[in-house]
C-alpha positions in Angstrom: -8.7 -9.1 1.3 -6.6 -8.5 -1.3 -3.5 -9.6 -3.7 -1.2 -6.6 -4.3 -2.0 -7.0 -7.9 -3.0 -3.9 -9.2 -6.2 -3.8 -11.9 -6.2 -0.6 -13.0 -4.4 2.7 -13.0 -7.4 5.2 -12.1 -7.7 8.8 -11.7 -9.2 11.0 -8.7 -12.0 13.1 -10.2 -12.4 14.6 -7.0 -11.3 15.3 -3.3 -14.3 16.9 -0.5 -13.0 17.6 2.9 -15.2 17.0 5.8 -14.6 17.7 9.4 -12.2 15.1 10.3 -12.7 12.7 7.6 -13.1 13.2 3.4 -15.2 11.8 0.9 -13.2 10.8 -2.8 -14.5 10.0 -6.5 -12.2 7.9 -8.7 -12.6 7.2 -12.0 -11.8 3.6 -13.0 -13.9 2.1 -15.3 -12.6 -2.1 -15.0 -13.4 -1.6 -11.2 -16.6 -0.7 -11.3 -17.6 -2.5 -14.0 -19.6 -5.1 -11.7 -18.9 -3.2 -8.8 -21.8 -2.4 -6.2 -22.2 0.0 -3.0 -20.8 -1.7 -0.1 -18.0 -3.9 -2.0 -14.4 -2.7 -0.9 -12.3 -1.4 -2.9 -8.5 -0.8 -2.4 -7.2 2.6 -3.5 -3.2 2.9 -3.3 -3.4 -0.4 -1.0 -6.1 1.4 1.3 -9.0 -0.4 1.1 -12.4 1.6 1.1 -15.9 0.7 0.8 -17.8 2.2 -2.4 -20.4 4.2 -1.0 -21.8 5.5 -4.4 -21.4 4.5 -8.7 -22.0 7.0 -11.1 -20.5 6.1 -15.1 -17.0 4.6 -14.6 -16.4 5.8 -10.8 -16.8 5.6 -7.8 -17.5 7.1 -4.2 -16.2 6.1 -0.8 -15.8 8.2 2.6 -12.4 8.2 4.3 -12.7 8.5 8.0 -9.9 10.6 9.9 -7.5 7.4 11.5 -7.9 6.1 7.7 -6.5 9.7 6.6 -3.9 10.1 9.6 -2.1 6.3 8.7 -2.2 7.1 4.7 -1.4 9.3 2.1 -5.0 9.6 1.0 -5.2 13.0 2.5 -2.8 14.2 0.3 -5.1 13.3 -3.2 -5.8 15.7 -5.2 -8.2 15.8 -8.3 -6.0 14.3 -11.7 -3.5 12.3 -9.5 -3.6 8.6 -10.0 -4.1 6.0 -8.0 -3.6 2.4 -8.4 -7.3 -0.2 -7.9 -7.8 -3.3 -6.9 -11.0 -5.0 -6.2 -11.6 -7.6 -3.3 -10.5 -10.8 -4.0 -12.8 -13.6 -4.6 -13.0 -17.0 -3.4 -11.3 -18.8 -6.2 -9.5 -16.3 -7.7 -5.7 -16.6 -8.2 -3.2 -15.3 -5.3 -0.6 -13.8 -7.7 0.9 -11.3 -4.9 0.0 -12.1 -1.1 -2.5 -11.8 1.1 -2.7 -7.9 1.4 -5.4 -6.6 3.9 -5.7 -3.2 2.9 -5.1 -1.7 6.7 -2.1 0.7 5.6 0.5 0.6 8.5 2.2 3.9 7.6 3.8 6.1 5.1 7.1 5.4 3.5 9.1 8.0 1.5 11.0 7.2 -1.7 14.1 8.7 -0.9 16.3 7.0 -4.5 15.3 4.9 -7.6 18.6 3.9 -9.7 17.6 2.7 -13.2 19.0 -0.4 -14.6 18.8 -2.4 -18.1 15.4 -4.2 -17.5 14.2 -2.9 -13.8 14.4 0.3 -11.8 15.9 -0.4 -7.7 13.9 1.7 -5.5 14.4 2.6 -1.9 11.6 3.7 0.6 12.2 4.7 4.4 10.4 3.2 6.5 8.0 4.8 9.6 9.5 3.2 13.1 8.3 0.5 14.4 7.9 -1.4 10.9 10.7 -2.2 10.1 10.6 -4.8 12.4 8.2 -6.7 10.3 10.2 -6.6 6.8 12.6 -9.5 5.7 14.5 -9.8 3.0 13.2 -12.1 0.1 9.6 -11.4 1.7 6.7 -9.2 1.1 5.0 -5.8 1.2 2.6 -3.7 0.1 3.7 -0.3 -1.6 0.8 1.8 -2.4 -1.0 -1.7 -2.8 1.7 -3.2 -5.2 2.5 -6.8 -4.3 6.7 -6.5 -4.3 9.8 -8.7 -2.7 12.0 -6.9 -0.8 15.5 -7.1 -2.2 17.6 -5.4 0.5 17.4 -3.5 3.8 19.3 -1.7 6.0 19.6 1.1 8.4 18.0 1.7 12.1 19.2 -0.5 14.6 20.9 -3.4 13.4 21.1 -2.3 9.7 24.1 -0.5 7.6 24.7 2.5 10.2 23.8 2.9 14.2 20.8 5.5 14.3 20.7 5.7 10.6 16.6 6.0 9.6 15.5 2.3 8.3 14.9 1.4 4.7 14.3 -1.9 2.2 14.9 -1.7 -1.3 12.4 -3.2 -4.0 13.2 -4.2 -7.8 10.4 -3.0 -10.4 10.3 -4.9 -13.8 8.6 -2.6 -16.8 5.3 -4.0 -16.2 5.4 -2.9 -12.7 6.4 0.8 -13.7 4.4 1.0 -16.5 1.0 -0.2 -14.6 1.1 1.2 -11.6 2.1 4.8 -9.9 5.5 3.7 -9.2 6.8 3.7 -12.5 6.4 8.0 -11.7 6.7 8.5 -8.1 10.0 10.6 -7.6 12.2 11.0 -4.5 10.4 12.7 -1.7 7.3 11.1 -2.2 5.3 9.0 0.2 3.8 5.5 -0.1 1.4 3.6 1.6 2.8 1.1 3.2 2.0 -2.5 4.4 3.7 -5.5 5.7 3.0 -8.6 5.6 0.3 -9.6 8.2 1.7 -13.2 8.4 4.5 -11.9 10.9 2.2 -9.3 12.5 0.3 -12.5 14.3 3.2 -14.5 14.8 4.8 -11.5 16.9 1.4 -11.5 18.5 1.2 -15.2 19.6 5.0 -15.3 20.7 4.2 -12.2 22.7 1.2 -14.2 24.4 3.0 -17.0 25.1 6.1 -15.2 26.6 3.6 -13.3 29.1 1.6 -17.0 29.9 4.8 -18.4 30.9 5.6 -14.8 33.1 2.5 -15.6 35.2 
C-alpha cells in the first residue's frame, strides 16, 4: 500500500526484455537506502517487488499483465520515474490509500499554465471513468492528485466525446515528480480510487441477492 506521495525522482539504468515479461534497474538512492529484496516498491504508481540491490538501485521483474495495464513497457534507460516505498504502519497518509494495481493508461492530451499551477488534462481508458469524481482522488503515474474537473463520454460535455478529468499541479508537484515534463501525447499510469471500486462491488452483490 501506498500514499501517492512521491520520494524520489529516480532514473532507469536499464530495461531487459524477456519473453513475455521484463526485468528493470532504477537508480534511486533514498529508496533503497534501507530497502531489502522482497519489499515493494512503486515505480510510476506500479508497485514491484525489488528482486535485487546493487549501490543506489534496484532490480524487480515485470510480469506480461503488469506490462500490458502500464506504461512500464515503454521505459527506456535515462527516463525518469517517480518512487515510492510501501507505507508503514504509522506513517502519515498525506495522499490516499494508493494500491499500486495500475487500472490503465491515460494520455495527456493539454496542460495550460497559470500563475502558481499548471491545469492538466488526461483521457481516460473506458470503463474508468466511471470511478472518478470531482473533488476526489487518483493516482497519476503514482502522484496523489484531486480531480478538478471532468467531462466527456457519456454524460460529460459532448455525446460520444472520449472521457477526461482535469488535475491542478502546484510547483512542488511539477518540480518533484515526472509531470512537471510529460508533454501532450504522453501516457500515464493511471489509478482510481479503490474506495469506490468495492463499493460498486458490494451494491453489485446486493442488487443480484435481491434478483434471486
Amino acid at each position: 500500500m501506498f500514499t501517492g506521495i512521491v520520494e524520489e525522482l529516480g532514473e532507469v539504468v536499464s530495461v531487459e526484455h524477456l519473453d513475455g515479461a521484463a526485468r528493470i534497474t532504477v537508480r534511486g538512492p533514498q529508496v533503497t537506502a534501507d530497502a531489502r529484496p522482497g519489499d515493494s516498491i512503486a515505480v510510476n504508481g506500479t508497485c514491484l517487488t525489488v528482486t535485487s540491490l546493487s549501490g543506489d538501485g534496484f532490480t524487480a521483474d515485470v510480469m506480461a499483465e503488469t506490462l500490458h495495464r502500464t506504461g512500464l513497457g515503454d521505459l527506456a534507460p535515462g527516463s525518469p520515474v517517480n518512487l515510492e516505498r510501501s507505507l508503514r504502519v504509522g506513517d502519515r497518509l498525506g495522499g490516499h490509500l494508493v494500491q499500486g494495481h495500475v487500472d490503465g493508461v491515460g494520455q495527456i492530451v493539454s496542460r495550460a499554465p497559470a500563475e502558481h499551477w499548471e491545469v492538466v488534462r488526461i483521457t481516460v481508458p473506458p470503463g474508468l471513468a466511471r470511478y472518478l469524481v470531482e473533488k476526489g482522488s487518483v493516482a497519476v503515474d503514482g502522484v496523489s492528485l484531486t480531480i478538478s474537473a471532468l467531462g466527456g463520454g457519456p454524460g460529460g460535455e459532448g455525446p460520444g466525446d472520449e472521457a477526461w478529468f482535469e488535475v491542478s499541479l502546484i510547483p512542488a508537484t511539477l518540480a518533484a515528480t515526472t509531470l512537471g515534463r510529460v508533454q501532450p501525447g504522453a501516457g500515464v499510469n493511471l489509478e482510481a480510487d479503490v474506495i469506490g471500486k468495492y463499493v460498486e462491488r458490494m451494491l453489485h452483490g446486493e442488487a443480484a441477492a435481491v434478483r434471486q
